[in-house]
C-alpha positions, 0 to 999 in steps of 0.5 A: 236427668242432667239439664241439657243445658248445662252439656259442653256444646259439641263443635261441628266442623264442616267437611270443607274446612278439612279439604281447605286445609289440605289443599293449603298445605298442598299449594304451601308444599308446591311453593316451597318447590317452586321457590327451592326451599326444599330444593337441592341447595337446601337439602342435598343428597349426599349419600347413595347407598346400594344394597344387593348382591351385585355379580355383573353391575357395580355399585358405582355404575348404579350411582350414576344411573341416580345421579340426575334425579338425585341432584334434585335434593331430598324431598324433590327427588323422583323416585319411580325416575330413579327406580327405572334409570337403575332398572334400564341398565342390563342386568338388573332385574328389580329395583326399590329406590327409598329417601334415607333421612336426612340426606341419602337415598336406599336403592336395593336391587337384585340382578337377572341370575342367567340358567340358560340361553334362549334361542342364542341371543338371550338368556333365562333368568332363573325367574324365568325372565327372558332378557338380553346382554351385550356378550352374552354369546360367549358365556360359558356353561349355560345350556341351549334352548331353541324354539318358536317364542310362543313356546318359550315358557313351555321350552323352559319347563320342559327343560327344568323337568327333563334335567331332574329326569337326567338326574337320576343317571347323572346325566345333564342337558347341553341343549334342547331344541323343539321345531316348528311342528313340536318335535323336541331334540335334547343332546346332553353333557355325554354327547348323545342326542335324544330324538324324541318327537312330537308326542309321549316325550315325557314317556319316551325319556323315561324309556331312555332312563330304564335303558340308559344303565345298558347303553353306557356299558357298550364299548363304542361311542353312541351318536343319536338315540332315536326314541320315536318307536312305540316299544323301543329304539335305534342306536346311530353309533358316533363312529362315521365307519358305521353310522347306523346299526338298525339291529339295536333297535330294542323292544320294551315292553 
């Protein structure tokens, strides 16, 4: 058995040494702030690169939400400010802001992609954010969904359910409204409103597919489909001369 005393003697540091350490190089690094050292003069940046798919925002409008925390130099820069002075601006939905040695800063962002309105003064993301934009009111193609905002997520996926059901007749939704009591109301692209109420609406629109093939072959405009019967429907014609015809009413078993 080897002496013990001719072992290497093991230096044991204390953990205060560690911590004393880091907390001086802590103060150092907070000095070096304070003087400037490693402020803006010392270490500008130069570069703002954006990266994204951008419809709505331009790249310049984004510079210039990071323009004030960026003149704070590379390492003195804030980039949780950063990252929310581009995301405040309307249509960006997410942003990551990260230093780029040695003098630029990397923001990557992705915009709110609009699918449908809600409640004509916000739009739907196709996330499923609701958010808001100056003008929105005058963009084109986007369906309608109204409804208590305590349904708003209901709302959605009721749409996005309803569209793939319309599909298969190759039928699309323009708007779909759901009141107060839960009652739902859906026109689509044809011009034909589909009253389906409170409850069964999954059903009921089923029913108006099975008869859907036969409505479209008549030769006069239909205004409203009324889906609230327990095994069929009324028709209300689009003409005014004659409104209704309650002898469509149709039975399905």
């Amino acid at each position: 058995m080897a002496d013990s005393a001719n072992q290497p003697e093991r230096v044991i540091r204390p953990a205060w040494l560690a911590t004393a350490v880091l907390a001086g190089l802590g103060l150092l690094l907070a000095l070096w702030l304070r003087s400037g050292l490693i402020g803006s003069e010392q270490w500008p940046i130069r570069w703002l690169d954006v990266e994204g798919e951008l419809d709505r925002t331009s790249a310049s409008q984004i510079r210039a939400a990071v323009a004030s925390p960026a003149g704070q130099g590379f390492f003195a820069v804030d980039l949780g400010e950063a990252r929310d002075r581009v995301e405040s601006l309307p249509w960006i939905a997410r942003a990551e802001v990260s230093r780029h040695w040695p003098d630029a800063l990397r923001i990557q962002v992705d915009e709110h992609r609009p699918v449908a309105r809600w409640n004509d003064d916000r739009l739907f993301s196709d996330r499923g954010e609701v958010f808001r934009v100056n003008g929105s009111e005058g963009m084109q193609g986007l369906a309608r969904l109204r409804g208590p905002e305590i349904m708003r997520e209901q709302v959605l996926d009721r749409w996005l359910d309803m569209r793939r059901t319309l599909g298969r007749v190759g039928r699309d939704i323009v708007s779909l409204h759901v009141d107060d009591r839960g009652a739902w109301r859906v026109t689509l692209d044809d011009g034909i409103t589909l009253v389906l109420g409170r409850e069964k609406v999954e059903q009921r629109l089923e029913r108006y597919i099975a008869v859907q093939p036969a409505l479209s072959s008549r030769k006069r405009s239909i205004g409203t489909v009324d889906l609230r019967y327990t095994n069929g429907l009324a028709v209300r014609w689009a003409e005014p001369a004659q409104e209704s015809e309650s002898g469509d009413e149709q039975q399905h078993g």
